[in-house]
C-alpha positions in Angstrom: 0.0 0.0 0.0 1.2 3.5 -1.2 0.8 6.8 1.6 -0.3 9.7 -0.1 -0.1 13.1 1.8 -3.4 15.0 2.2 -3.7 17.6 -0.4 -4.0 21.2 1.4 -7.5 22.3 1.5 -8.3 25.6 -0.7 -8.0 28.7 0.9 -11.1 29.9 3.0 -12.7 26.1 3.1 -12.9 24.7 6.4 -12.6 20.7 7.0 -15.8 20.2 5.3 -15.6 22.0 2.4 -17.5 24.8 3.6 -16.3 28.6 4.0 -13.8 29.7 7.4 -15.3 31.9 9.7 -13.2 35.3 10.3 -12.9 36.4 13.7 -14.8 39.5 12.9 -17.8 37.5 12.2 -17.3 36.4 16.4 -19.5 38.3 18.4 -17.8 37.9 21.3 -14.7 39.0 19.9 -16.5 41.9 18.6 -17.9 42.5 22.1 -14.4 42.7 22.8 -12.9 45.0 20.5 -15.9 47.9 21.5 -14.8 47.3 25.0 -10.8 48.0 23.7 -12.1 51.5 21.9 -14.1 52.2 25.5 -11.5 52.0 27.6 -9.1 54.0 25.2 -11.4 56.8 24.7 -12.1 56.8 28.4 -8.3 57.0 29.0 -7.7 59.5 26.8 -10.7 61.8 28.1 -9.3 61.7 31.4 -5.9 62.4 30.5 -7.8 65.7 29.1 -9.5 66.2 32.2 -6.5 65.9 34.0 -4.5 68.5 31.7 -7.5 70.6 32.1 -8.0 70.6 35.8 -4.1 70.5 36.3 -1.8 72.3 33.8 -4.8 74.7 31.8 -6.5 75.3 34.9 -5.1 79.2 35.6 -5.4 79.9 32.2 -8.7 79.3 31.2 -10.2 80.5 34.4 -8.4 83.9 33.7 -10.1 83.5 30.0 -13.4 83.0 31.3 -13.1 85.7 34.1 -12.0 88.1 30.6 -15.3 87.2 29.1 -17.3 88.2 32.2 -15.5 91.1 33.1 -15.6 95.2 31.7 -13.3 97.7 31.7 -15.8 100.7 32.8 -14.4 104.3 32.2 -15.6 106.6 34.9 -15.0 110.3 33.2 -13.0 112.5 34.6 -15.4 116.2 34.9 -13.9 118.7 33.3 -12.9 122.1 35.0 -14.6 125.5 34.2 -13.0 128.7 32.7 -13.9 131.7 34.6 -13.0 135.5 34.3 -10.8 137.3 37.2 -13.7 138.6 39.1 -15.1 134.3 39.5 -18.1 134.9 36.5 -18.2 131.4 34.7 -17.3 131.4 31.1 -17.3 127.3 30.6 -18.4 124.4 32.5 -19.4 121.1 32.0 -22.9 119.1 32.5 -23.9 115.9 32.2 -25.8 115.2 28.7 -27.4 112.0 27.1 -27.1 111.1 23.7 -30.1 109.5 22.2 -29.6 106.2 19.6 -32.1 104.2 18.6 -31.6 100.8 16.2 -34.0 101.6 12.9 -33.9 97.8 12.1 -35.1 96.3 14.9 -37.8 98.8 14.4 -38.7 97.8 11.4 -38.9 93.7 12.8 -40.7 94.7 15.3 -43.4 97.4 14.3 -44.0 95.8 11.0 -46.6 97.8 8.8 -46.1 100.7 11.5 -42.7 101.0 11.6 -42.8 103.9 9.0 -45.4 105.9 11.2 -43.7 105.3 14.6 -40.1 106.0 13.1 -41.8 109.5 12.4 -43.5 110.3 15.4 -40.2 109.6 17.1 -38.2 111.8 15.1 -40.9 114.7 15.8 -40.7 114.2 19.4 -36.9 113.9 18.9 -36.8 117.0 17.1 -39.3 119.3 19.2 -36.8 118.9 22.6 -33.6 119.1 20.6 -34.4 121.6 18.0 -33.1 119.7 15.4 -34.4 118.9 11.8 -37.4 116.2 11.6 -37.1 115.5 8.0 -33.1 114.9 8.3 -34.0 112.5 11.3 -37.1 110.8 9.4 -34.4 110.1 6.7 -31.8 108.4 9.2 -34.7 106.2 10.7 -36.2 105.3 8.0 -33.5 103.5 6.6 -31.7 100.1 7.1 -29.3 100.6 9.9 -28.4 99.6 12.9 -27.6 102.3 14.3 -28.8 106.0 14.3 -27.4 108.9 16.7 -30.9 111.1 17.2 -29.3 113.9 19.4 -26.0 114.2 20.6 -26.5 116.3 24.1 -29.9 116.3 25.6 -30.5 116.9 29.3 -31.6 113.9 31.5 -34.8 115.2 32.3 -36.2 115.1 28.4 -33.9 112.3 27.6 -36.0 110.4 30.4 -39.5 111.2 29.0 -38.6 110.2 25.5 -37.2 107.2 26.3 -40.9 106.7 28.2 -42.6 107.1 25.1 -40.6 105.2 23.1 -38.7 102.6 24.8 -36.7 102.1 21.3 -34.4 104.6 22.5 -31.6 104.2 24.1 -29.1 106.7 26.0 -25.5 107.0 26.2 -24.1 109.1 29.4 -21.9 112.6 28.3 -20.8 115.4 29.3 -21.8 118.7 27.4 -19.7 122.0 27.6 -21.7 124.6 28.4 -20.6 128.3 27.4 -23.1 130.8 29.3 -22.1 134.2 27.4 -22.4 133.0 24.1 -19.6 134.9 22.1 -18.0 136.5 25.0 -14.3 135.9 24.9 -14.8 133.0 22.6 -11.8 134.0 20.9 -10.0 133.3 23.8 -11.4 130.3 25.4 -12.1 128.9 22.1 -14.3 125.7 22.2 -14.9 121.5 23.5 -16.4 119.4 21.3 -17.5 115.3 22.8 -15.1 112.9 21.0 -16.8 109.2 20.4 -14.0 107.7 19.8 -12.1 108.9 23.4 -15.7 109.0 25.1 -14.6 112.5 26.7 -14.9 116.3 26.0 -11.8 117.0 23.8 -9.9 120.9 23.6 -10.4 121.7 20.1 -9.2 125.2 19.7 -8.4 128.0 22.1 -7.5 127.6 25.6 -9.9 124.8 25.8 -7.3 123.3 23.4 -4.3 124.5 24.7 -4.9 123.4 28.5 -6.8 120.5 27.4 -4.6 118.3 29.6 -5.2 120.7 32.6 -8.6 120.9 31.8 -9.8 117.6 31.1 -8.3 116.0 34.6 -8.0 111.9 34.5 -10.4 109.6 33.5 -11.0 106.7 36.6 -12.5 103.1 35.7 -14.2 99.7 37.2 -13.3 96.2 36.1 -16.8 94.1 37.1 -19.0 92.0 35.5 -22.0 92.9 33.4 -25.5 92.0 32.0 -24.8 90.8 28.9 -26.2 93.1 26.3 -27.1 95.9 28.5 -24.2 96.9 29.7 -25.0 97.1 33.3 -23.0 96.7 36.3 -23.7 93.6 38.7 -24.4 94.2 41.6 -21.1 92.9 44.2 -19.4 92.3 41.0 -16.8 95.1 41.1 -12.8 93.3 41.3 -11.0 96.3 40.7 -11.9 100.6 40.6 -9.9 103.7 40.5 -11.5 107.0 40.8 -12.0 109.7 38.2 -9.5 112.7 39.2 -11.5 116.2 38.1 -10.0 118.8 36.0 -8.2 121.8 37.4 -10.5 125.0 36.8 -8.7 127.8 35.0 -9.1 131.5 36.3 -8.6 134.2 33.1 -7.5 137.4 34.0 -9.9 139.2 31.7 -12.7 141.2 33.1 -16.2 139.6 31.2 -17.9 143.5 31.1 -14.8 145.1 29.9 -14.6 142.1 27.3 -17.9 142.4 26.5 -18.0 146.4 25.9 -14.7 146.5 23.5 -15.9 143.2 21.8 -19.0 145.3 20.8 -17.1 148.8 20.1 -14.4 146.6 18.0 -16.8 145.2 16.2 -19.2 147.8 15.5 -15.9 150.5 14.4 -14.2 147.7 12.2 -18.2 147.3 10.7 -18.0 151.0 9.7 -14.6 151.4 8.6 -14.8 148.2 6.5 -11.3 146.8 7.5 -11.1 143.2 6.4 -10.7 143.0 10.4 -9.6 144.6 13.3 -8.1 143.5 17.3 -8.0 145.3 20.8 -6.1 144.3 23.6 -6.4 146.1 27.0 -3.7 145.7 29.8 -3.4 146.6 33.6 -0.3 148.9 33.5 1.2 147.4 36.7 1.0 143.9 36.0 0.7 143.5 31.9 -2.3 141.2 32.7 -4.9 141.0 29.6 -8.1 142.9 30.8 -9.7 142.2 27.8 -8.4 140.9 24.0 -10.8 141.0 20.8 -11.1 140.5 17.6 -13.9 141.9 15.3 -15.2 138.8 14.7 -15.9 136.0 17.3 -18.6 132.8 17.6 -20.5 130.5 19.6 -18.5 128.2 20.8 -21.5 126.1 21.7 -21.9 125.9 17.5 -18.1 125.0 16.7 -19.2 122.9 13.4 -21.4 125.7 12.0 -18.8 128.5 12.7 -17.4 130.7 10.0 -13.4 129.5 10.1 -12.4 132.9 9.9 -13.9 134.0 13.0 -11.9 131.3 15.2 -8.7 132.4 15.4 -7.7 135.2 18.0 -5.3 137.4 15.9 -4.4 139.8 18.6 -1.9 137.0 19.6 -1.4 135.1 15.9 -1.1 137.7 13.2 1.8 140.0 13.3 1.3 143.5 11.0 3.5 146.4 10.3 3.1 148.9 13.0 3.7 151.8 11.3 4.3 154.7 13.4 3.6 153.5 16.6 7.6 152.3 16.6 8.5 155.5 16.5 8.1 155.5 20.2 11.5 152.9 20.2 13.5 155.2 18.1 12.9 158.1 20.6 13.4 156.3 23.8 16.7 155.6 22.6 17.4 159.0 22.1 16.7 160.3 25.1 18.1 156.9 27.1 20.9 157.8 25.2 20.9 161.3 25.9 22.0 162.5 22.5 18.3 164.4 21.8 15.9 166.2 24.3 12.4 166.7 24.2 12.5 171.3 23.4 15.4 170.3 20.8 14.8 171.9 17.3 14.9 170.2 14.1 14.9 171.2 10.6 13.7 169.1 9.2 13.1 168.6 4.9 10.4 167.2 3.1 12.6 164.1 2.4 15.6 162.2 3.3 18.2 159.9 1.4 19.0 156.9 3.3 21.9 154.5 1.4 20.1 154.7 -1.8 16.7 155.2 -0.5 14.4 158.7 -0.5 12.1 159.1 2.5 9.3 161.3 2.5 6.9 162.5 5.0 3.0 162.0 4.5 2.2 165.5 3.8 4.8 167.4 1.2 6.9 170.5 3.0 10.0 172.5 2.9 12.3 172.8 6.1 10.2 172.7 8.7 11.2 173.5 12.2 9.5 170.8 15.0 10.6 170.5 18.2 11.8 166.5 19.2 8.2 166.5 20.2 7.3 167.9 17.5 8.4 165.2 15.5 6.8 162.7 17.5 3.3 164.8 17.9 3.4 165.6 13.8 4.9 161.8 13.1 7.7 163.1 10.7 9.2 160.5 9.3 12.0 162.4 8.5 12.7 163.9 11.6 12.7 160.7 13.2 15.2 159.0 10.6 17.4 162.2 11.8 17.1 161.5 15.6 17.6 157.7 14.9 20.8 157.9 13.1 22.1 160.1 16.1 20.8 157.0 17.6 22.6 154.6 15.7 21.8 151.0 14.4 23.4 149.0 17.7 22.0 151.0 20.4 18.8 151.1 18.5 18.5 147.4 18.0 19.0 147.1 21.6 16.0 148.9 22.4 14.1 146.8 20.3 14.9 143.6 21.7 14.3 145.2 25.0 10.9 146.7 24.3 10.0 142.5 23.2 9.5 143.3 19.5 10.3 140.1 17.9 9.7 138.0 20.6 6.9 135.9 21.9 5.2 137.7 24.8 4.5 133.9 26.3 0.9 135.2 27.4 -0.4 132.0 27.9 -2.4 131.5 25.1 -1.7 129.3 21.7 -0.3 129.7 18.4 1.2 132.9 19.7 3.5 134.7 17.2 6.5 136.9 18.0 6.6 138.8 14.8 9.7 139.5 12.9 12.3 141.9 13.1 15.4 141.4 10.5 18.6 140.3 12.3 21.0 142.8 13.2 23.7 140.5 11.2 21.2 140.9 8.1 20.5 144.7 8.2 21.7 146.6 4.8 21.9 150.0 4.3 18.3 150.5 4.0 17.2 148.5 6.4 18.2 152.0 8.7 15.6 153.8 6.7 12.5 151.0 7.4 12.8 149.8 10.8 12.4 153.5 12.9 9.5 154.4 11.1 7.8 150.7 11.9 8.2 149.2 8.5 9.9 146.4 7.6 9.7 144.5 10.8 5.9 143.2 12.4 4.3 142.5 15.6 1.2 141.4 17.5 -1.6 144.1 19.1 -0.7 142.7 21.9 3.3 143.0 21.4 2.3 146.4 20.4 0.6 147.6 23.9 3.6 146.0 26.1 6.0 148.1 24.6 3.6 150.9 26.0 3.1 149.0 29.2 6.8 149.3 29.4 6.8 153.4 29.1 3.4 153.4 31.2 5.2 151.7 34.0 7.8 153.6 34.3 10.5 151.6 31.7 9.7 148.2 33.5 7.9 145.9 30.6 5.7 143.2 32.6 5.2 140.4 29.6 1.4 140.2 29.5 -0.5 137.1 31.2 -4.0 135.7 30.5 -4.4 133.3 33.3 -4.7 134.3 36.8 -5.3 130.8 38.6 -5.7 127.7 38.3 -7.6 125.4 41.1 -7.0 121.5 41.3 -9.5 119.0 42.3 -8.1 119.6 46.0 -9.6 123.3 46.0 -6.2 124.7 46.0 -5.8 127.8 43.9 -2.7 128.1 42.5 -1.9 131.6 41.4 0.2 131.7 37.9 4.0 132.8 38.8 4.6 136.4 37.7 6.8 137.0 34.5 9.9 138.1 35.4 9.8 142.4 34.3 12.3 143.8 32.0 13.9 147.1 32.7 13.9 148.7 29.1 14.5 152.4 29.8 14.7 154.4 33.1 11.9 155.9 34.9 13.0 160.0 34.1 13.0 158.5 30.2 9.9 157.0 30.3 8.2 160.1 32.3 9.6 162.0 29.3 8.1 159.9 26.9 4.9 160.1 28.5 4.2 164.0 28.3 5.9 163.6 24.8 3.1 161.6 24.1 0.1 163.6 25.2 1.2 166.1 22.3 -0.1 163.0 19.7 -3.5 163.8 20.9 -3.6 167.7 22.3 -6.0 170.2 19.8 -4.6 173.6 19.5 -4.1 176.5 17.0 -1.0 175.5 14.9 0.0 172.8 17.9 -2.2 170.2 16.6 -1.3 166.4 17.1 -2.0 163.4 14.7 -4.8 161.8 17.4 -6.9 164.6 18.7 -10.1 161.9 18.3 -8.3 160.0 21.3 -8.7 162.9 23.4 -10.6 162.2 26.7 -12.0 165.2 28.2 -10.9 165.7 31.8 -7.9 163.8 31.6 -4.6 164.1 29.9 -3.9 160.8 27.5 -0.6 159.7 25.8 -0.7 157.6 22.7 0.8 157.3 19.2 -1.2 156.9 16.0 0.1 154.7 13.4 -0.3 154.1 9.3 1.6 151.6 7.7 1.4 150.4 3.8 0.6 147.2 3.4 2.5 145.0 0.8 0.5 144.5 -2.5 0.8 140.9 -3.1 0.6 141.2 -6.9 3.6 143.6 -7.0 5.4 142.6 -4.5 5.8 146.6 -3.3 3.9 148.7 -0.9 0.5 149.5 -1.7 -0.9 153.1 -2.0 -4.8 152.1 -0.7 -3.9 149.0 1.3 -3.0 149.8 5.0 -2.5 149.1 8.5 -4.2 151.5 10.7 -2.7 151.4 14.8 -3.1 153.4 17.8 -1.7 152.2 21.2 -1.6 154.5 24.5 -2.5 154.6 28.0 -4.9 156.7 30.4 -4.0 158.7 32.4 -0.9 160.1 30.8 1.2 161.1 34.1 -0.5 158.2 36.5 -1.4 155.4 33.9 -3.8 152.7 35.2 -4.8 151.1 31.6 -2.9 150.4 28.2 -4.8 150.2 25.3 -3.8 148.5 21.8 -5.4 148.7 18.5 -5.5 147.6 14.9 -7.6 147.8 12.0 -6.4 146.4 8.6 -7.4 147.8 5.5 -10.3 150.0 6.5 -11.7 151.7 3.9 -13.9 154.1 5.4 -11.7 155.9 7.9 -7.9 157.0 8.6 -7.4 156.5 12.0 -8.0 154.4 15.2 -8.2 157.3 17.3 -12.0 157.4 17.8 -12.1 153.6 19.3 -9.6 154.5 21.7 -11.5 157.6 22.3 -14.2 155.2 23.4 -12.8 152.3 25.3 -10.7 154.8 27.2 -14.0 157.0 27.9 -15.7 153.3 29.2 -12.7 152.7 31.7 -12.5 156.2 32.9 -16.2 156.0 33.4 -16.5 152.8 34.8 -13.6 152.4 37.3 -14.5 156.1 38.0 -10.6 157.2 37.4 -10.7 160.7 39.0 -10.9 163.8 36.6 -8.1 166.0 35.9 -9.1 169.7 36.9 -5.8 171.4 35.9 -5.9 172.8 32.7 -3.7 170.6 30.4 -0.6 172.1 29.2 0.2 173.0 25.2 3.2 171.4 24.1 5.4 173.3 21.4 5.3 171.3 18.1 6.6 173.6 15.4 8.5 176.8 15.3 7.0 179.6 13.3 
């Protein structure tokens, strides 16, 4: 008998002959496996749990305290502007602005959102004053979000949020400006700013102290309603209070202000100068009693203000004086001692100066004036004759003493110091310009401290505009004084003085260039000044464009006020004699400055 091996069975057939059953087709094995996948998603779950309640912990509570948590900004109220006597010229209140969503309106009203939207912008309109078809147009539109009114009191914001719950408020703080116009050039204007959530400076001192002004915001870190906005109750972590703004104390007087605002405007009106400023200063201290321009605004409507009423150009638009310099040129002189107040001059209708011809405004032979004279009559020639006795050094020095060509520092912004050629630069000619106040510029209110400077006996006080200034601890602060310049002696500027009263005395043949200044019942001392413009076109002085200045003080001999003034390019009118006139007339009145019964002495001009 032959073995024979068994032939291998075919692949997949079991022993008899049928198909081999894979393990996957073994419930229990399957059971098996699912328990294999529990366990290892059960593993790795807990190693999550553990990384979360372990390693992540710190983190993600800090995450989820961040999503609870605000960052509340508590506003910082910002200080008031008052005037030196304590009247308020800004403060702040608190305001609402009223929003409103015009979409969810629309979901919610249906059919009647069109009607409602208009009702509301009526009532809207009636406490605000604003403009119910521009409001109907915002509402009745698509978006999400409208701004009704942007400072409403509380007390109407409440009762239209009554009668139409749609709308919602957002706490601000309005500036509030009780004179209107007064001063306006000088405090200039705040404006709310969205994006900082705060009253922001935007010209003016309100600008310029903004940082004193505005104080430091404070804020809370808590937890609150979602959607609303509002604070939990116990939910506060962290707070830090709101530190108010300092108030700022001007040393302007508001009725002084207000009365050569007016008479500014209302001469600069009629003479039809392209505009005009005053300045007013106390002679002892060179503080700013009042300082206008001929056109001012409403700080209150800052948006809808003409731009060229809301600069202050007393401070940021130098001119050409004219012959109100001519005060420099003779204070030198007599400083100097090489010219007296009786001398005699004969003077010619013109002079040559390097290769220059200077002539006075009216055509003459040789004249004879005395030194005052000269001054009284505003001879150019005579005083190019008295300056080169003078001489270029010693009258550059008086110059730079007097603060022509500096910044006076007043206090207030975008303050110019005006020009005056370098002594390094000067040519020739440059001899010929500068005495008679041309060729060199200045401010108004540079203008009036050079004649605070003779007014207080040759001691120039730089000018100041702010008094005080009180920080949220009550404490008033009082600005530090500017340190005074000694520009000529007292005995020169006494001189200078009665030289001056001859400018504006009336008498046969002895006539001055500014009798309209003239006071009666006291003695004033002033100098009037014209100066030729530059014609753009030409590039050379203009014959019909110019510069008309007058700057003096009251009383003459025991001066208690300075007063500045300049009109550019009137038309109707020569002189700004007739405004002094009247702002002087207001302060004598008003601060009842005692009357002069002394007749007032003639001072020789011209000799026959």
């Amino acid at each position: 008998m032959v073995y024979a091996p068994p032939r291998p069975r075919p692949r997949g057939q079991g022993p008899r002959g049928g198909r081999r059953r894979s393990p996957a087709d073994d419930p229990r094995f399957r059971l098996r496996l699912a328990w294999v996948a529990l366990a290892a998603l059960l593993l790795v779950s807990g190693a999550k749990l553990v990384v979360v309640q372990t390693v992540q912990a710190g983190t993600l509570t800090a995450d989820a305290e961040k999503q609870r948590a605000s960052r509340i900004v508590i506003p910082a109220e910002r200080g008031a502007i008052s005037d030196r006597n304590g009247a308020v010229l800004a403060f702040s209140t608190e305001s609402k602005a009223l929003v409103t969503n015009p979409r969810l309106i629309n979901s919610t009203k249906g059919a009647d959102a069109v009607a409602y939207k208009n009702r509301m912008a009526d009532a809207v309109a009636a406490v605000t004053h604003g403009d119910p078809e521009e409001l109907k147009r915002a509402l009745n539109s698509d978006r999400g979000y409208v701004v009704m009114a942007t400072a409403v009191d509380p007390g109407p914001a409440r009762d239209l949020r009554t009668q139409f719950p749609e709308i919602a408020e957002e706490s601000r703080e309005a500036r509030q400006y009780p004179n209107g116009t007064l001063a306006s050039n000088i405090i200039g204007a705040a404006t709310w700013s969205a994006d900082a959530q705060k009253l922001i400076g935007r010209i003016g001192l309100e600008s310029s102290d903004d940082e004193l002004l505005a104080g430091r915001d404070g804020f809370q870190i808590a937890d609150t309603a979602e959607g609303s906005g509002t604070v939990i109750p116990g939910s506060v972590r962290s707070e830090q209070a709101a530190v108010s703004g300092s108030d700022v104390q001007l040393t302007i007087d508001s009725d002084l202000q207000f009365q050569v605002q007016r008479m500014l405007a209302d001469y600069a009106g009629r003479a039809e100068a392209r505009s005009g400023s005053a300045v007013v200063l106390d002679r002892a201290t060179g503080q700013v009693l009042a300082l206008a321009d001929n056109t001012s605004f409403d700080p209150a409507q800052l948006l809808s203000a003409d731009p060229n009423s809301l600069g202050n150009k007393g401070v940021t638009t130098p001119f050409e004086p004219g012959s109100v310099n001519k005060v420099v040129t003779m204070a030198a002189a007599l400083e100097a001692g090489v010219a007296k107040p009786d001398d005699v001059l004969d003077v010619p209708g013109s002079i040559e100066v390097a290769d220059r011809t200077i002539k006075d405004a009216w055509a003459h032979g040789v004249d004879r004036y005395t030194l005052t004279g000269v001054l009284a009559k505003s001879s150019n020639v005579g005083t190019l004759m008295t300056a080169q006795k003078v001489g270029e050094d010693r009258f550059s020095d008086m110059l730079a003493k007097m603060g022509v060509g500096q910044k006076t520092g007043v206090g207030l912004p975008g303050e110019s110091g005006g020009r005056v050629p370098a002594r390094a630069t000067w040519s020739g000619s440059t001899f010929g310009n500068l005495p008679i106040g041309q060729g060199l510029s200045m401010t108004v209110l540079q203008m009036a401290g050079m004649y605070q400077a003779i007014a207080n006996d040759g001691v120039r006080v730089p000018p100041r505009i702010v008094a005080a200034t009180t920080g949220p601890d009550g404490v008033r602060v009082p600005t530090e004084a500017p340190e005074p310049v000694q520009v000529m002696s007292p005995q020169t500027a006494q001189t200078l003085r009665t030289m001056l009263t001859a400018v504006t005395q009336k008498a046969h043949g002895q006539s001055g260039t500014g009798p309209a200044a003239a006071v009666p019942g006291y003695e004033v001392a002033g100098k009037t000044g014209t100066a030729q413009q530059v014609d753009p076109a030409t590039g050379a002085y203009s014959r019909s464009q110019y510069w008309i200045t007058f700057a003096g003080m009251l009383p003459a001999q025991d001066p208690r006020f300075v007063i500045g003034i300049m009109l550019d390019a009137p038309k109707g009118g020569t002189s700004a004699a007739p405004l002094f006139h009247d702002i002087a007339s207001y302060l004598a009145q008003r601060d009842a400055v005692p009357v002069q019964t002394a007749p007032q002495p003639v001072q020789t001009l011209q000799i026959r």
